[in-house]
N, C-alpha and C positions, 0 to 999 in steps of 0.2 A: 529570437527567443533564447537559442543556446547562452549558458551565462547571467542570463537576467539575475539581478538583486535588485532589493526594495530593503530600505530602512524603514522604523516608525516605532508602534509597539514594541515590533520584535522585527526578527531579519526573518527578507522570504527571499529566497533562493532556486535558482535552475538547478535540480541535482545532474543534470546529463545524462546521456546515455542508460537505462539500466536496464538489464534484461529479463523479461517477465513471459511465464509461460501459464498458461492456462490449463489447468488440468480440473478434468471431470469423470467420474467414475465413482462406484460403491468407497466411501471412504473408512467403511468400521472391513473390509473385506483386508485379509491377511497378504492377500497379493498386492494387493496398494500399497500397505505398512510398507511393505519391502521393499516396491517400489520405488516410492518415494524416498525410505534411507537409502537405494542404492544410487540414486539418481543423484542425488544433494547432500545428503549426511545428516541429514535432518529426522526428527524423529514426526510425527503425526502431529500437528497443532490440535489443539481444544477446540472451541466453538469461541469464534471471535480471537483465535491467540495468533501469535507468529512465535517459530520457534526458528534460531538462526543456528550454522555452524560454519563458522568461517564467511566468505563472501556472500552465502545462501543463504536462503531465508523461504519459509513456508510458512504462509498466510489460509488459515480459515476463511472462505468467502461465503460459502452456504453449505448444504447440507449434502449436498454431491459436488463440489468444487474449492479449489484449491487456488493462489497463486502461488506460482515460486519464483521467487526472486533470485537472481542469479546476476554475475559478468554478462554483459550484451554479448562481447565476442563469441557467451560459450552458450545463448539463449538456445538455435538451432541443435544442437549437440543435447542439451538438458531432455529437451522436447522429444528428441529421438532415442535418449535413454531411457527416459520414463513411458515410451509406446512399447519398446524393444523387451522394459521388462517386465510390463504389463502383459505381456503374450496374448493368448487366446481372449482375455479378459474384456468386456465392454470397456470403452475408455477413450477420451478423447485430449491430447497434448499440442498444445498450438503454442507458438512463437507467438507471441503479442506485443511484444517490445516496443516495436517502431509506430504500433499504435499508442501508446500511453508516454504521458510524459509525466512527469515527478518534480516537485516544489517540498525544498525543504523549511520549514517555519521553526525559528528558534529564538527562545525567552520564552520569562514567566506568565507572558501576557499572551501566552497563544491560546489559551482556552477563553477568553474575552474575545482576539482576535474573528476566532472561528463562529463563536457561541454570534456576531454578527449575519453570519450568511447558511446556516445549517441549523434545519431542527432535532438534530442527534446533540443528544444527555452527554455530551463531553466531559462531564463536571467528576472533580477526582476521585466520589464514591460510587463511579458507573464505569470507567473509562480509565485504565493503567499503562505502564510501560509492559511491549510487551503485546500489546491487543490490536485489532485492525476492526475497522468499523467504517461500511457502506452507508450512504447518505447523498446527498445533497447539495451542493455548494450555490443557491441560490438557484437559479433552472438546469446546472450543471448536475449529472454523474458523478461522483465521485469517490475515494476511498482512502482513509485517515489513519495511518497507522503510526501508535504512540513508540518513538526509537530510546526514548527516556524523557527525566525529569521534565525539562524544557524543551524537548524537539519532537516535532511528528512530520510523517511525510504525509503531504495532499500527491493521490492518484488519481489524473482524470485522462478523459482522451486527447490524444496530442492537436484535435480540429480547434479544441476548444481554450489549449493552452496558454493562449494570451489573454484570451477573456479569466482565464481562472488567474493568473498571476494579475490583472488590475485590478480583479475583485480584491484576490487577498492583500494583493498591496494598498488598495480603498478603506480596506477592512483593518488596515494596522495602523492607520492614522491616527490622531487624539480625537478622543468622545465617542461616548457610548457605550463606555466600555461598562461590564455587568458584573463584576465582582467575583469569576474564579478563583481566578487565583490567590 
C-alpha cells in the first residue's frame, strides 16, 4: 500500500505516514484554547474547519473532539503535550497515527469522483477549502478534508486502506460522473 497511485479523473495517492492524535475534551473550555495553541500553534477550528500552522493542523470532528494533524515522528510527543497541558482537566489525547491511513485525491473532478461512493453534500456551496467532513465511503468510515481548490484528503482506517484506494481509484474511472465541478 505504502506509495500507491491511481490515474483516472484525478490522481489518488498514499500520502504516507502522517501523525494524527485524537483529542476529546470540553472544547469551548479556556484550558483547551490553550491547550491546544500550546501543543500545535494552532488556534481552535470552527465546526467542520481545519486550521493549520506550519506542519499541524487541527481538524473539528464533533462537539467534544478534535484531530490534530501533525509529523508522525512528533504524534507520541503532541499527545503528551496536549495531556501535560490539559492538567487536572477531563480529557483524553491518543496517538492514532498508525491506525489511520491517508489518500490524497487531486483534480477538478474530485467532487464527481467522490459524489460516486458517499452521501455527504460535497458540492462547492456546502463544502470549502479549509473544512473536514465525516461520512461514508461506500461501507467505509471515513473522513474528507478539502486542502484547496482541487485537492482533499480521504481518512479512513489503515485495516481498510486497500479497500478505500480501489474504491477511490474504481471511482475515478470514466462514467458516471454528476456534474460538480
Amino acid at each position: 500500500m505504502p506509495g500507491a497511485d491511481a490515474q483516472g479523473l484525478v490522481t489518488i495517492r498514499e500520502a504516507g505516514l502522517v501523525g494524527m492524535v485524537t483529542f476529546r475534551g470540553d472544547l469551548s473550555a479556556a484550558a483547551t484554547k490553550k491547550a491546544v495553541k500550546s501543543a500545535t500553534g494552532c488556534d481552535m477550528p470552527e465546526r467542520r474547519g481545519v486550521v493549520t500552522a506550519g506542519d499541524n493542523g487541527v481538524a473539528w470532528m464533533s462537539p467534544d473532539e478534535l484531530l490534530v494533524i501533525c509529523p508522525h515522528d512528533l504524534a507520541e510527543r503532541v499527545a503528551a503535550d496536549l495531556s501535560e497541558a490539559m492538567g487536572e482537566a477531563h480529557n483524553l489525547a491518543l496517538n492514532v497515527s498508525d491506525v489511520r491511513a491517508v489518500f490524497e485525491v487531486t483534480g477538478p473532478a474530485w467532487r464527481d469522483v467522490l459524489a460516486k461512493v458517499t452521501p455527504a453534500d460535497l458540492s462547492r456551496d456546502v463544502f470549502g477549502p479549509g473544512e473536514m467532513r465525516r461520512t461514508r465511503m461506500a461501507q467505509v468510515a471515513a473522513a474528507v478534508w478539502m486542502t484547496g481548490d482541487d485537492t482533499v484528503r480521504v481518512i479512513c482506517f489503515r485495516s481498510v486502506a486497500r479497500y478505500m484506494f480501489d474504491l477511490l481509484a474504481l471511482s475515478a474511472q470514466e462514467g458516471g460522473a454528476v456534474g460538480y465541478h
